[in-house]
C-alpha positions in Angstrom: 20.6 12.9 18.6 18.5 9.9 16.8 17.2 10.5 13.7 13.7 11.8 11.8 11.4 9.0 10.7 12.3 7.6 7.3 10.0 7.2 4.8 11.2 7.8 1.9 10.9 4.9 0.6 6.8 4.2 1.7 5.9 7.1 0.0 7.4 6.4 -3.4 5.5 3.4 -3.8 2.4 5.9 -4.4 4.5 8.9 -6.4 4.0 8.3 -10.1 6.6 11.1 -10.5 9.7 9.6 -9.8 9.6 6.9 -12.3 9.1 9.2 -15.5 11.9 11.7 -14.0 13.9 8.3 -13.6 13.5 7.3 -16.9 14.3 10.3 -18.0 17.6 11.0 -16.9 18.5 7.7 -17.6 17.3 7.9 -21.1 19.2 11.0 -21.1 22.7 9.4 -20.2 22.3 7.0 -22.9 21.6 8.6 -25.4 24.4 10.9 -24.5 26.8 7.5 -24.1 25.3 6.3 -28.1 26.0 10.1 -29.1 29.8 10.0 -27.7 30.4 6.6 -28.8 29.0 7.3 -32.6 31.6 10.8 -32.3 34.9 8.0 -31.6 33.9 5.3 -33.9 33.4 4.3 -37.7 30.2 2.0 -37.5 30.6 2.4 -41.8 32.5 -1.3 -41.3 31.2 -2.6 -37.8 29.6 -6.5 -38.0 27.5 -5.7 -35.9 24.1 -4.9 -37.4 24.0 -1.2 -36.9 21.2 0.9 -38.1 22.9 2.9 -41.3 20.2 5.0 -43.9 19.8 8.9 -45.1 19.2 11.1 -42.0 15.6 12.6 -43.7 15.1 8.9 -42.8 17.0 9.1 -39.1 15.0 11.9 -38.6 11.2 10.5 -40.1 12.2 7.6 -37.8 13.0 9.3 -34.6 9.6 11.3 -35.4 7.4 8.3 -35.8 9.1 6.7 -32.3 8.7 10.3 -30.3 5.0 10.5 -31.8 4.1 6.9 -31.4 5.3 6.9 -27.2 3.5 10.2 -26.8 0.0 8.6 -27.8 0.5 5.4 -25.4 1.9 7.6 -22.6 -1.5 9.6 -22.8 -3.3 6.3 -23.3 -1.6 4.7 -20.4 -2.5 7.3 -18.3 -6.1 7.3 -19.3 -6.3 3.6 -18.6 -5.1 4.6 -15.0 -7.4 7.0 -14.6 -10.5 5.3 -15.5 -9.1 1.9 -13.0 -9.0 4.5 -9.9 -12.4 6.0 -10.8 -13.8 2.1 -11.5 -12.1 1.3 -8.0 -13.1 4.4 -5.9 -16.9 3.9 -7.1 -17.2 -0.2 -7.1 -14.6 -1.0 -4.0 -13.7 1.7 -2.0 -11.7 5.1 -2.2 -9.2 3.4 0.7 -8.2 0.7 -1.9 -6.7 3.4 -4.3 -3.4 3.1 -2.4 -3.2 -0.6 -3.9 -3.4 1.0 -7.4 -0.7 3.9 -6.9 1.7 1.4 -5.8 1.5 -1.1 -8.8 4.7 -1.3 -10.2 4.1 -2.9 -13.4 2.6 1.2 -13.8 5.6 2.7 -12.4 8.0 0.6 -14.7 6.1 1.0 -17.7 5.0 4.9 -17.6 8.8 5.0 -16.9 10.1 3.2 -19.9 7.9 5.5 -21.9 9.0 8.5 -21.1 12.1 7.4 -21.0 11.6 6.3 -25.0 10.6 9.9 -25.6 13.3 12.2 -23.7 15.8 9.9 -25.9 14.4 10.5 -29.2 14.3 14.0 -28.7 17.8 14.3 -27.7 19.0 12.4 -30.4 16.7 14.4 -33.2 18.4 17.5 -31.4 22.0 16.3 -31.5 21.3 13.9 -34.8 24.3 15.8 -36.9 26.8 14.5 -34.1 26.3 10.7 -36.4 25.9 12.1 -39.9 29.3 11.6 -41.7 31.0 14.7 -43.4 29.2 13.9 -46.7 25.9 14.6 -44.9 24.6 11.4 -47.0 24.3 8.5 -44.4 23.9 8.4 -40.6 25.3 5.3 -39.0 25.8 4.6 -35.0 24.5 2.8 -32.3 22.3 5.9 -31.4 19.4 5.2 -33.8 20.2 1.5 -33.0 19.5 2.2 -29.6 16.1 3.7 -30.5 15.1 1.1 -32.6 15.6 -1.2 -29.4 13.9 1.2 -27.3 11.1 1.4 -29.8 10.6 -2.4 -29.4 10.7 -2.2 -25.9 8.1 0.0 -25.5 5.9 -1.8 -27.8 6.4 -5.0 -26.4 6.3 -2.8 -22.3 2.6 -2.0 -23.8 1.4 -5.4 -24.7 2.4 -6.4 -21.2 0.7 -4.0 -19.6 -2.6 -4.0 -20.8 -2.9 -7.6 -19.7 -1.6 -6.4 -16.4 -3.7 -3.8 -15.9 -7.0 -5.5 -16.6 -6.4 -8.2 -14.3 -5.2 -5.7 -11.9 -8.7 -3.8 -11.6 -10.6 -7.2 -11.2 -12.2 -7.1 -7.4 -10.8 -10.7 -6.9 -6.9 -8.6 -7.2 -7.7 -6.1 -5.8 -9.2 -8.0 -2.4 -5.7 -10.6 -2.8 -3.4 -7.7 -2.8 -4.7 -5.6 0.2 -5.1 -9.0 1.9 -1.4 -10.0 1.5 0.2 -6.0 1.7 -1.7 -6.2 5.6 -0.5 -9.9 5.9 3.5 -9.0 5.5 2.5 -5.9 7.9 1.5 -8.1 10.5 4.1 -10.5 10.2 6.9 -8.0 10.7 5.0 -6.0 13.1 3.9 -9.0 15.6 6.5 -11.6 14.8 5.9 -13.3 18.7 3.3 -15.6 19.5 0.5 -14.6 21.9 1.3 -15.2 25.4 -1.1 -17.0 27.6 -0.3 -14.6 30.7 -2.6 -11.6 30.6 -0.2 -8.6 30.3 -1.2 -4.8 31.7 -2.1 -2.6 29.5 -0.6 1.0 29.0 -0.1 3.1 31.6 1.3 6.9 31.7 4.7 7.4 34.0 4.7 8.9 37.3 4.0 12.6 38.4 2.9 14.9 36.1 4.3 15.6 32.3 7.0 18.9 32.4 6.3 19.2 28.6 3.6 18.7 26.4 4.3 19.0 22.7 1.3 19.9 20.2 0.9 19.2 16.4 2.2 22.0 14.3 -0.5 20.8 11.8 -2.7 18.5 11.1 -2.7 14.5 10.1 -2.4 10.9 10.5 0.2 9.4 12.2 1.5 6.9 10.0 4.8 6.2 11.4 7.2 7.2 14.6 10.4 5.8 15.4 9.7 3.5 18.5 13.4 2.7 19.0 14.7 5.9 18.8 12.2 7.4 20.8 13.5 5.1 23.6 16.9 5.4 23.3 16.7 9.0 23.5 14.8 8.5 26.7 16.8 6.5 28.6 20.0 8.9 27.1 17.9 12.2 29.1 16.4 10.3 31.9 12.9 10.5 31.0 9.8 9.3 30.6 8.1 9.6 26.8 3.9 9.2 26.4 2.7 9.2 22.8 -1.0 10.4 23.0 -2.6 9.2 19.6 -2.3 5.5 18.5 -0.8 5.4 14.9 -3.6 5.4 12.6 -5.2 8.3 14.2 -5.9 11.7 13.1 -4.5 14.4 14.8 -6.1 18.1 14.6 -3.0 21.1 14.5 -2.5 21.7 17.9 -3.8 19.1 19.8 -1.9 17.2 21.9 1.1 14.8 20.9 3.5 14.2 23.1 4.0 13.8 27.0 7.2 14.5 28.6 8.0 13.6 31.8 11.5 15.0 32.7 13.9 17.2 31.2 14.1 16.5 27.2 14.0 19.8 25.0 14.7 17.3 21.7 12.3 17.6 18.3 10.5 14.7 19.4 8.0 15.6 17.1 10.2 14.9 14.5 10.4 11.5 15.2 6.7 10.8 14.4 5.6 10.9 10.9 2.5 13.1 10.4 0.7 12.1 6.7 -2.7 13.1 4.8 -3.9 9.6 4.7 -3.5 6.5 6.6 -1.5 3.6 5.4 -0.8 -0.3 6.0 3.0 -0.1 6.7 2.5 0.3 10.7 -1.5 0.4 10.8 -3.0 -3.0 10.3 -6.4 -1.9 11.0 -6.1 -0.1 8.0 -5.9 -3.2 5.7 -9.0 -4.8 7.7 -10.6 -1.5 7.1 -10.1 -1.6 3.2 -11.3 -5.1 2.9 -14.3 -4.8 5.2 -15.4 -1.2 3.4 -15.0 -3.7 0.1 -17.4 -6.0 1.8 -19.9 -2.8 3.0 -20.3 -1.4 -0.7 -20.4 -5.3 -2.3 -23.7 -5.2 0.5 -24.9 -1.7 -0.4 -28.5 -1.9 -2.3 -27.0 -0.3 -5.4 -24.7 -2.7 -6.2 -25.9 -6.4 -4.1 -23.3 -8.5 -4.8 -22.8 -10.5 -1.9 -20.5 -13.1 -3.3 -17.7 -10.3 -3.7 -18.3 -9.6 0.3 -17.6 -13.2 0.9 -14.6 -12.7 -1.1 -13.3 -10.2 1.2 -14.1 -12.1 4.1 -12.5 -15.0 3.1 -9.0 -12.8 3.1 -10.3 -11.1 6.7 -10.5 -14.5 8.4 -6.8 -15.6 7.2 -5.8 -12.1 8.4 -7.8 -12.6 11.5 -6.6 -16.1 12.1 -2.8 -14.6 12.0 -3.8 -11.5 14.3 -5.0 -13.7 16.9 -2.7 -15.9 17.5 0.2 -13.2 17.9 1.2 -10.7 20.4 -0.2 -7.5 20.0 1.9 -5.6 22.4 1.2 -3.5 25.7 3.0 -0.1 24.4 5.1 0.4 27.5 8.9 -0.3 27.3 11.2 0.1 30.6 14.6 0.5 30.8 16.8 -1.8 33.0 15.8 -0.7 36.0 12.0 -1.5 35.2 11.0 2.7 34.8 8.9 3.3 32.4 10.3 5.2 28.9 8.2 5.0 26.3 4.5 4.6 26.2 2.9 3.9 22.9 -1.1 3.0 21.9 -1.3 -0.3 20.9 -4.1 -2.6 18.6 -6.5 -4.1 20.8 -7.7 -7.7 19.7 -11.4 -7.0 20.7 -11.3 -3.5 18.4 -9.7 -5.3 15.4 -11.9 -8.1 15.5 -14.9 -5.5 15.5 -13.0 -3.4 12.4 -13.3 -6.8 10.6 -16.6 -8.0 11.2 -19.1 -5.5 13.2 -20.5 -3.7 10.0 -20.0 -6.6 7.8 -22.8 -8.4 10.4 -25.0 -5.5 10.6 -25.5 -4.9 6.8 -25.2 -8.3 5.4 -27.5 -9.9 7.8 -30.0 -10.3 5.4 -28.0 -12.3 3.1 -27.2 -16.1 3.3 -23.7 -15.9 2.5 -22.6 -13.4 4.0 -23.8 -14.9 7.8 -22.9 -18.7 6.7 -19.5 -17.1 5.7 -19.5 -15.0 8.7 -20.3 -17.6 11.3 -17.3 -20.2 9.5 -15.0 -17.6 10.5 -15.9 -16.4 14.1 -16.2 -20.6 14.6 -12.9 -21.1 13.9 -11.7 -18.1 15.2 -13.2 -20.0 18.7 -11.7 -23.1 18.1 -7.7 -21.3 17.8 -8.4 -18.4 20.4 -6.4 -18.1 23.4 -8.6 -18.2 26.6 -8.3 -14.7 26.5 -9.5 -13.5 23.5 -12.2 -16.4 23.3 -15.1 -14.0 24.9 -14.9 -11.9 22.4 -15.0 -13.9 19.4 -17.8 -15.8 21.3 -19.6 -12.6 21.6 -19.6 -11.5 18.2 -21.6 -15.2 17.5 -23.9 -14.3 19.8 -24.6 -11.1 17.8 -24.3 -12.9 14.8 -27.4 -15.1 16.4 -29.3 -12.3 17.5 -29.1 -10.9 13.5 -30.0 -13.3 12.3 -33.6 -14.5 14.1 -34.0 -10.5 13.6 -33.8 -10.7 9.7 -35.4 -13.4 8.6 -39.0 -14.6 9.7 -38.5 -18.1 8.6 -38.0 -20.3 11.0 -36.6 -23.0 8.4 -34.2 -19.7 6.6 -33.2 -19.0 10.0 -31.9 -22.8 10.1 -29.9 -22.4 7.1 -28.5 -19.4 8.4 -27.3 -20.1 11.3 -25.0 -22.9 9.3 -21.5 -22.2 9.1 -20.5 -22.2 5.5 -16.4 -21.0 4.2 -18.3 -20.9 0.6 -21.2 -18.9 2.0 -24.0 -21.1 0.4 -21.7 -24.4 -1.2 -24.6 -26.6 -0.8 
């Protein structure tokens, strides 16, 4: 039988768990390594330069490191927690995600509390290194903390230059932009084709089973391949009711089968509490036009950040349109229909990006000029098409403007297309 989703690896970009527990055990195996090494050998003699001194002064050491990592980790984490709060209140809450899955965070709350579980297990093992006279402790443990304790230090000064780059709008816009660039790249690799290609459409008859949500979520995931294999193994026909992005209330409906097939299909589709950019695309163009939206909001009126974010939604818009998104229905051999997904829709994701955007920044200069730049090249690179839409959005864009501004002369200026917004 094919397998469950996996997804193991998407969610631990956002757990900040499994880096501490990481660092820990590893922490934990070394200093267990120094602790047997210091147990077979005389350092007394080594040239090497090994740390050698009183143990009151092993121990005061060990104390200072232990006390020293405990402050940053709890200074670290206060750093992340105010850059989440700044983000959720100046950006938008869907642009957290970005923030969970920074690394540079992972690595160094990781290295920190890796510092600590290794000074503690040294302080509680410390007379396995004290020689017989009990006057001098020598061994690579404490010289292995010393290098730890450098690390950490030098881990910190790193990361606070990371981390205030990291919460600037400018990063924050560049790395949603580029996460929902590499999505679409591996999701829609083909270029657009110029036929027009049928959209989906349910198999034949009626469905024998229909399979409900045993709770309730966002399908973020489902295994496409092995939902088709598995219906062309039991001769039937598989629907998939929600498009992946979509929330799903417990119980409604998820699945339609058509044929016999008494498989977990459910399994197969991954169920989460939020929505994210691995399979979704309209998710990124969601983050970056909800950055744009509070940029244009009255309490904050900083329309040069929205232009920011619509200079990342037109490269992401240029990509999407010039690939094929897909008509969700995959036959077998014999032409029958398997599988039937929900598939993007140009027309939708070109709304996503730009609908809301037009309807509360048509007041500002920028944002239109900016606006209009886009959709006009969008025109110029559209297939036949998907050229009525972008046209219709201009005509929109038109219509917005002669509403907002009573100047005939500012309505002039507006209507110019601009990829600076106002680079007069």
């Amino acid at each position: 039988m094919p397998g469950t989703v996996a997804s193991v690896g998407k969610h631990q970009q956002t757990e900040l768990w499994i880096a501490p527990v990481v660092g820990a055990l590893l922490a934990g195996g070394l200093a267990a390594l120094g602790l047997l090494l210091d147990q077979w050998m005389d350092w007394r003699e080594a040239p090497l330069p090994i740390f050698s001194g009183h143990p009151d002064t092993a121990r005061t050491f060990l104390s200072v490191i232990a006390a020293s990592v405990t402050t940053l980790i709890a200074l670290i984490f206060t750093i992340l927690t105010v850059a989440i709060q700044l983000a959720s209140s100046q950006y938008s809450p869907r642009a957290l995600s970005t923030l969970l899955q920074d690394r540079p965070s992972h690595f160094t709350i990781g290295i920190f509390v890796g510092t600590f579980t290794y000074t503690l297990v040294v302080l509680l093992a410390l007379r396995v290194v004290t020689f017989e006279d009990g006057d001098v402790v020598s061994g690579i443990t404490m010289t292995f903390a010393f290098v730890l304790a450098v690390v950490s230090l030098a881990t910190f000064a790193v990361y606070s230059n990371h981390i205030i780059h990291s919460v600037r709008v400018t990063s924050i816009i560049n790395r949603v932009g580029e996460t929902t660039r590499k999505a679409v790249e591996r999701l829609y690799p083909d270029p657009h084709a110029s036929e027009e290609r049928p959209g989906p459409r349910s198999p034949e008859g009626s469905p024998s089973r229909i399979i409900h949500a045993r709770r309730p979520g966002v399908v973020t995931d489902l295994d496409d391949e092995a939902l088709f294999r598995l219906a062309c193994e039991r001769d039937c026909s598989i629907e998939i009711g929600p498009m992946v992005g979509a929330f799903v209330p417990e119980g409604s409906e998820l699945v339609r089968v058509y044929g016999e097939c008494e498989d977990d299909i459910e399994d197969m589709i991954e169920l989460s509490k939020e929505r994210s950019i691995d399979r979704d695309i309209a998710f990124g163009l969601r983050q970056l036009s909800d950055i744009a939206l509070r940029a244009l909001s009255p309490g904050i009126n900083d329309p040069a950040t929205a232009v920011q974010a619509l200079d990342q939604l037109h490269d992401l818009l240029r990509q999407i349109i010039q690939r094929d998104l897909g008509h969700g229905v995959r036959t077998d051999e014999a032409g029958r229909v398997r599988l039937v997904l929900r598939t993007p829709d140009w027309e939708n994701i070109l709304r996503i990006a730009v609908e809301e955007i037009r309807i509360d920044g048509a007041d500002s200069l920028q944002v239109v000029r900016r606006l209009r730049a886009t959709l006009e090249d969008l025109f110029e690179i559209a297939p036949d098409d998907r050229r009525r839409s972008v046209e219709r959005q201009l005509e929109l864009l038109d219509a917005a403007i002669e509403k907002a501004f009573d100047s005939a002369e500012v309505r002039d200026v507006a209507r110019e297309s601009d990829l600076r917004g106002i680079g007069f």
